[in-house]
C-alpha positions in Angstrom: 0.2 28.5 -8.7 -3.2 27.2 -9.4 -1.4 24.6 -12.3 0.7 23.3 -9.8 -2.1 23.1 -6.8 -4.3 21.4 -9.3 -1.4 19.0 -10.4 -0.6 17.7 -6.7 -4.7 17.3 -6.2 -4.6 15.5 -9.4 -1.8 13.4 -8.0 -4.1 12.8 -4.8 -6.9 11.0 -6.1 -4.7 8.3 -7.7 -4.2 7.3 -3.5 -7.9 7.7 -2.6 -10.5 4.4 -2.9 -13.4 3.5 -0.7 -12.6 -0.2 -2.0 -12.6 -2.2 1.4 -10.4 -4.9 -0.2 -7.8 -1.6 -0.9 -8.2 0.6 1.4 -5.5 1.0 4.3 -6.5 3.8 6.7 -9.1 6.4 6.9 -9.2 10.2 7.5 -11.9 12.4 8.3 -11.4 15.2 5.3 -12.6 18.2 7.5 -10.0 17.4 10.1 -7.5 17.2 7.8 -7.8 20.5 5.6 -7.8 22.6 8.4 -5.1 21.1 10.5 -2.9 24.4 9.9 -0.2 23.1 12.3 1.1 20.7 9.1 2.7 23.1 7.0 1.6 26.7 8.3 -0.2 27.8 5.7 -4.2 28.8 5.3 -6.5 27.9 7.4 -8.2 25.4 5.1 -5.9 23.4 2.4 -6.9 20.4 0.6 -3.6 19.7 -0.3 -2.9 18.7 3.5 -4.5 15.7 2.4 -1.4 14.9 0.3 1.1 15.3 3.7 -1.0 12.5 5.4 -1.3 10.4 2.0 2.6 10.4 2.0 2.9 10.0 5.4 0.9 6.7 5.4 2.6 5.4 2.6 5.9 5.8 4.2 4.5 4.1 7.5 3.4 1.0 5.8 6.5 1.1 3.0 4.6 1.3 0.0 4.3 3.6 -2.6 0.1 3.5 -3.4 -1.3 2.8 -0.2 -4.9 3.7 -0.6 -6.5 5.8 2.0 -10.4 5.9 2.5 -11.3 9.8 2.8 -14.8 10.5 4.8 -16.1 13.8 3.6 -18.9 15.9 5.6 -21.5 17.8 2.8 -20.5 21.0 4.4 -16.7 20.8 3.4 -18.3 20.9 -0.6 -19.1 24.9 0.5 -16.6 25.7 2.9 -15.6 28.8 1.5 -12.2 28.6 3.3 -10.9 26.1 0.4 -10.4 27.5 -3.1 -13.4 27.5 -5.9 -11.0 24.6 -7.5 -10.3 23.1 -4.6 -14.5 22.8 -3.4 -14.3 21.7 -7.3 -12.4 19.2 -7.3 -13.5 17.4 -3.9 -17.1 17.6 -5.3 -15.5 15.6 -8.2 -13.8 13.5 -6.0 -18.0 12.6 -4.3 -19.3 12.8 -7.2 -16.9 10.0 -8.8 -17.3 7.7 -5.4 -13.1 8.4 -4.6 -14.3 10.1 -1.2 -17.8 9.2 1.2 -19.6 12.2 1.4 -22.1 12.1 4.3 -24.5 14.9 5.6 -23.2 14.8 9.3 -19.6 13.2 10.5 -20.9 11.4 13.5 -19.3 8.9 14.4 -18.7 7.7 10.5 -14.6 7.3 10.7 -14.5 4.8 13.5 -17.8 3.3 11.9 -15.5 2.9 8.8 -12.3 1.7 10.5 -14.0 -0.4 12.8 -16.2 -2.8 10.0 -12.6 -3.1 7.7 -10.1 -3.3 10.1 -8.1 -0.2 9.1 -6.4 2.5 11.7 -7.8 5.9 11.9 -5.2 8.7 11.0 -6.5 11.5 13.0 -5.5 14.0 15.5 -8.0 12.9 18.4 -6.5 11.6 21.9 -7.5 7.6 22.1 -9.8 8.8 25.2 -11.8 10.6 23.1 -13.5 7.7 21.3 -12.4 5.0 23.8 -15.8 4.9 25.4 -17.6 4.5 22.1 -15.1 2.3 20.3 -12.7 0.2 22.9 -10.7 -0.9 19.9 -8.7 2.3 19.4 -6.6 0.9 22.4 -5.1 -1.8 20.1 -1.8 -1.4 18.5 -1.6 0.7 15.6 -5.2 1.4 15.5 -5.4 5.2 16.6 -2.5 7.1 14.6 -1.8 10.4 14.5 -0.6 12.7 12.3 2.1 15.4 12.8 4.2 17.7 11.5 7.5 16.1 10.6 10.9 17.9 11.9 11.9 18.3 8.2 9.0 19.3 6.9 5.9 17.2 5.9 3.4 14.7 8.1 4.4 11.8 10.3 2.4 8.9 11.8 2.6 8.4 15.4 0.7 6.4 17.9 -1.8 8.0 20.2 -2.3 4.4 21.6 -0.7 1.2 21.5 2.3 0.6 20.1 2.5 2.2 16.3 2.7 -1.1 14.6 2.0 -0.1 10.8 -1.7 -1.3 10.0 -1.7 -4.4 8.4 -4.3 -5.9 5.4 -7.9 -5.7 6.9 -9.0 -7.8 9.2 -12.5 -6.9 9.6 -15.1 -7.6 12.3 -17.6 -10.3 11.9 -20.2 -7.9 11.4 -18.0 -6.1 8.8 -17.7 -9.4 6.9 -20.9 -10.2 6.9 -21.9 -6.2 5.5 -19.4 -6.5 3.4 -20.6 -9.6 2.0 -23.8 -8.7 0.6 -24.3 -5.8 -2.6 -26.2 -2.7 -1.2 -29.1 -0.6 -2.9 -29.9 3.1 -2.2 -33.0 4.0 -3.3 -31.9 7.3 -4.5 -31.0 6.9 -8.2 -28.0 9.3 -8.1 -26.2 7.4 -5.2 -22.5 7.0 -6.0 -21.8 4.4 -3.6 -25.3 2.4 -3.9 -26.5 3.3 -7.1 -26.5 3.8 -10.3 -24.2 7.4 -10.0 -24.0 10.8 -8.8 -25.1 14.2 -8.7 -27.0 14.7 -12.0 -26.5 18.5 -11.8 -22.3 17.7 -11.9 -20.9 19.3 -14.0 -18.5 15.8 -14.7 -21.7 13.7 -15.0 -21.0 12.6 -18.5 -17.6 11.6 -17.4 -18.7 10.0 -14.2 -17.3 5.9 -12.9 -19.8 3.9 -11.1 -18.7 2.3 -8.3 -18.7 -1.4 -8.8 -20.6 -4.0 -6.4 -17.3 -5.5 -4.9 -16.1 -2.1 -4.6 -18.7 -0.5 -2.2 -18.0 0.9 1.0 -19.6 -0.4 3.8 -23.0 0.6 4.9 -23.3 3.0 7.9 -25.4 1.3 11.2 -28.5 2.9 11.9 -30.2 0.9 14.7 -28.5 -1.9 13.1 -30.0 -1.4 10.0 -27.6 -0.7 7.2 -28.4 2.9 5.6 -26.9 5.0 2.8 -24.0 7.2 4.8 -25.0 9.8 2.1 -28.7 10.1 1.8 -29.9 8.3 5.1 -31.9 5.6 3.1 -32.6 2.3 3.8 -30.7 0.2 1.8 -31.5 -3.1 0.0 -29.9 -6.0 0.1 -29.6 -6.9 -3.4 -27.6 -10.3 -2.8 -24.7 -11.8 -2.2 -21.5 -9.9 -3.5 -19.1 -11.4 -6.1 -15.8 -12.8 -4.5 -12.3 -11.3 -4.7 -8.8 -12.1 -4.7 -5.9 -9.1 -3.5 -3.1 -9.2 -5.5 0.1 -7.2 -5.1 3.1 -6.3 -8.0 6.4 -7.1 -6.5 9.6 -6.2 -7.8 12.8 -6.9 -6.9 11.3 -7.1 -3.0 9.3 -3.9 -3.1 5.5 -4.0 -3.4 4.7 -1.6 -6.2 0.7 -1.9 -6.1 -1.8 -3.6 -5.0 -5.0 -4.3 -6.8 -8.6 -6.4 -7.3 -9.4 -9.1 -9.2 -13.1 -10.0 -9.0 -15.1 -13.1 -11.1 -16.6 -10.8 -13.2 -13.2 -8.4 -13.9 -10.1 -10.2 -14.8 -7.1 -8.2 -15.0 -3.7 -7.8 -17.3 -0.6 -7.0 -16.1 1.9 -6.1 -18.3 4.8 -3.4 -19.4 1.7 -1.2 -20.6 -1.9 -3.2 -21.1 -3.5 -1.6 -23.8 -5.9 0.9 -23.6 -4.8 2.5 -20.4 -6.7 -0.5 -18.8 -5.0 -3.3 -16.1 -2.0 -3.0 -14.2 0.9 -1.0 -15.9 5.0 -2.0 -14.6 6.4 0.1 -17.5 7.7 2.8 -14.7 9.2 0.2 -12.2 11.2 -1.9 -15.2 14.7 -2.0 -15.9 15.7 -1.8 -19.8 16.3 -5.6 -19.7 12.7 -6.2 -17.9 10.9 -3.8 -20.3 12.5 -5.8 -23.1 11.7 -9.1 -22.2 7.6 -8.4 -20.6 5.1 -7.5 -23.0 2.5 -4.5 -22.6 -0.1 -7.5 -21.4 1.8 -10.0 -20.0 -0.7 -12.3 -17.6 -3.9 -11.8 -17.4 -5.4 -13.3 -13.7 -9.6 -14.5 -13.2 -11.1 -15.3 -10.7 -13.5 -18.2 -11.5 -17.2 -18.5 -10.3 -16.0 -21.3 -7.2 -13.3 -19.0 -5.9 -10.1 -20.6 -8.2 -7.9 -18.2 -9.1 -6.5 -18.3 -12.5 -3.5 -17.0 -14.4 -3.2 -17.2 -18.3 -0.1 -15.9 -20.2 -0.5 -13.2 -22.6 2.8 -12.7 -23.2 5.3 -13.0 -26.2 8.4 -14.4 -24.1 6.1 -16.5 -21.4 5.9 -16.4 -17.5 6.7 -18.9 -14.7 5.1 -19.7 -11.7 6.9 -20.6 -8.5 4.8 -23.3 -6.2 5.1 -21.8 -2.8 6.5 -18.7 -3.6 10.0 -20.9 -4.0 13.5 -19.5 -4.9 14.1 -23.1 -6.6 14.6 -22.7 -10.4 14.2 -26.2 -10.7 10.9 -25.8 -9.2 9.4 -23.2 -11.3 6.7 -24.1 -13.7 7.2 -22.6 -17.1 3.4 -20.8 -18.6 4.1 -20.2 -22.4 1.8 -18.3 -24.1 -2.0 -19.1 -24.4 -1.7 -21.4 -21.0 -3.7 -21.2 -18.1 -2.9 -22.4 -14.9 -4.9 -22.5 -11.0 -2.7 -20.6 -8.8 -2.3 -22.4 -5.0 -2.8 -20.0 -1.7 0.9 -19.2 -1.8 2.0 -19.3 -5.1 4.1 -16.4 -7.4 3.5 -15.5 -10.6 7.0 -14.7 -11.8 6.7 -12.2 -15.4 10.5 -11.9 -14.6 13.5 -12.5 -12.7 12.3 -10.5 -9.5 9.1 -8.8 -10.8 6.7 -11.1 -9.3 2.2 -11.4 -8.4 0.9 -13.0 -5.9 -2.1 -12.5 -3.0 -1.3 -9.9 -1.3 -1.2 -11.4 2.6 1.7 -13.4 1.0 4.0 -10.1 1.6 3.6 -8.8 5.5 6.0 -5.3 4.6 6.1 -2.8 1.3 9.9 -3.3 1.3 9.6 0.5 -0.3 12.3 2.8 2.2 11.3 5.9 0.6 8.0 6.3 -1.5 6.9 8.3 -4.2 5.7 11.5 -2.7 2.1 12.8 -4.0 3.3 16.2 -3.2 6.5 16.4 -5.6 4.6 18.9 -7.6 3.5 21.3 -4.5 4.8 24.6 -4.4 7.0 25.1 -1.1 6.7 28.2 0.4 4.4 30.1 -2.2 1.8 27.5 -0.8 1.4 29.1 2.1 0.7 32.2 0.8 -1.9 30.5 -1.7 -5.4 31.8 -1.3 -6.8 31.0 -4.5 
């Protein structure tokens, strides 16, 4: 039981990211794990979190739709989860997948609010309407709820359940956003140089790159460390990025970053587990033809982005994302060429990159589920 709890947690992470430029909804963690009325079981389950994960990627038709997890300090003790479950979320802190923060406050709707993302939550919209008049746009406010067949569903508590589109942020979120934050406190995950020393993954620990950090919390108007309460320093201005999303055969498969200091292959299976891997989404004929590093796309110091071939059988690009053949632009191997706002990177007939406001729907009808590997019944009599 324990294997196949830690297996679906395991499964979990791969959807969590405090990336702005990825991240398409946020949850408040403690709400979540002991919101019993999702699958009956025990009053606190971390693998609730897994319910809403696939619930949210069915809603926007995707299968990897990121979800930005807020995580009150308390939660790390709760003795109501598991030892492996308070385990693994401290690894999840400690790693910067989840925003741990002393007190929940108002930190969700901070969050949602400065990137543009919906809440997934089982507050009424009169709750916070006072303090954030936002909630009452569509799609905004969502809540989940136990499906009739088993699982989570998003609904609207407001509005009318649109599914959240790409961020767009305030104007104060843009301008937080960016600038690269400091936290005085060395161990910060988020705005430092890592986490907890005393971890027990420490030596296995991922920083959190610059373009990658969550937004700082408002204290007075004075951007401050959600963890540690510090001042932060503005450190300067934060390297661009471009969104990019994998599309095959009309589904979006994942989305990811490129920054101008962290090009990125995509490819059957880039080498060393590094870049963006297609193998499990190719047909026999695809995984024939596109090599394990295929394209590789950079984004240049003046904002150009770039995409060189890689490959062993070449790419194409199609100006305009057209369907013209006699339009597409033939990249053989060693070529580089400036992509335009709206142009596709074509590795293969239908297996297609390009920026990711290009593509308003996932296309996916049913996604992976994170929870394939959760025991049914026998969860609910889990206690660890």
């Amino acid at each position: 039981m324990r294997f196949e709890v830690s297996k679906v947690l395991d499964a979990i992470e791969g959807r969590l990211s405090i990336d702005p430029a990825l991240a398409r909804a946020v949850v408040d963690l403690s709400e979540i794990v002991r919101y019993a009325d999702l699958d009956g079981g025990r009053p606190a389950s971390s693998v609730r979190l897994g319910l809403v994960v696939d619930a949210l990627s069915r809603h926007v038709a995707e299968e990897n739709a990121p979800v930005y997890v807020v995580c009150p300090r308390g939660l790390l003790s709760d003795t109501d989860l598991t030892s492996n479950e308070r385990m693994v979320i401290r690894r999840w802190a400690d790693d910067g997948k989840v925003e741990v923060v002393p007190q929940l406050d108002d930190r969700v709707y901070e969050v949602a609010e400065l990137l543009g993302v919906p809440v997934l939550t089982r507050a009424r919209g009169d709750q916070v309407r006072d303090r954030r008049p936002w909630v009452d746009e569509p799609g905004r406010l969502l809540a989940a709820v136990a499906g009739e067949g088993g699982g989570a569903v998003l609904m609207a508590r407001v509005g009318r359940g649109e599914p959240p589109r790409p961020a767009e942020r305030s104007q104060l979120g843009e301008r937080l956003l960016a600038r690269v934050w400091r936290c005085p406190e060395s161990n910060c995950s988020s705005f430092g140089q890592g986490g907890d020393p005393d971890s027990p993954f420490s030596d296995m620990r991922t920083f959190t790159s610059p373009v990658a950090q969550p937004p700082p919390a408002l204290r007075s108007g004075v951007p401050t460390c959600p963890r540690h309460g510090s001042k932060l320093k503005d450190a300067g201005a934060r390297p661009p990025v471009e969104v990019l999303s994998v599309r095959i055969d009309g589904v979006i498969r994942q989305r990811f970053v490129v920054s101008a200091d962290a090009p990125v292959v995509v490819g059957r299976a880039p080498e060393g587990g590094k870049g963006i891997m297609l193998g499990q989404w190719l047909t026999e004929d695809a995984r024939k033809w596109i090599s394990r590093g295929h394209v590789q796309f950079e984004l240049r110091g003046n904002g150009e982005l770039t995409a060189q071939d890689v490959s062993t059988n070449g790419s194409g690009i199609r100006p305009g994302g057209s369907t013209d053949d006699d339009e597409r632009i033939t990249l053989k191997r060693g070529e580089t060429r400036s992509l335009g706002a709206t142009d596709v990177v074509e590795l293969y007939a239908g297996v297609n990159v390009g920026r990711s406001k290009m593509w308003a729907t996932g296309g996916l009808v049913q996604p992976q589920s994170v929870m394939a590997e959760a025991p049914t019944m026998a969860l609910r009599k889990f206690t660890g």
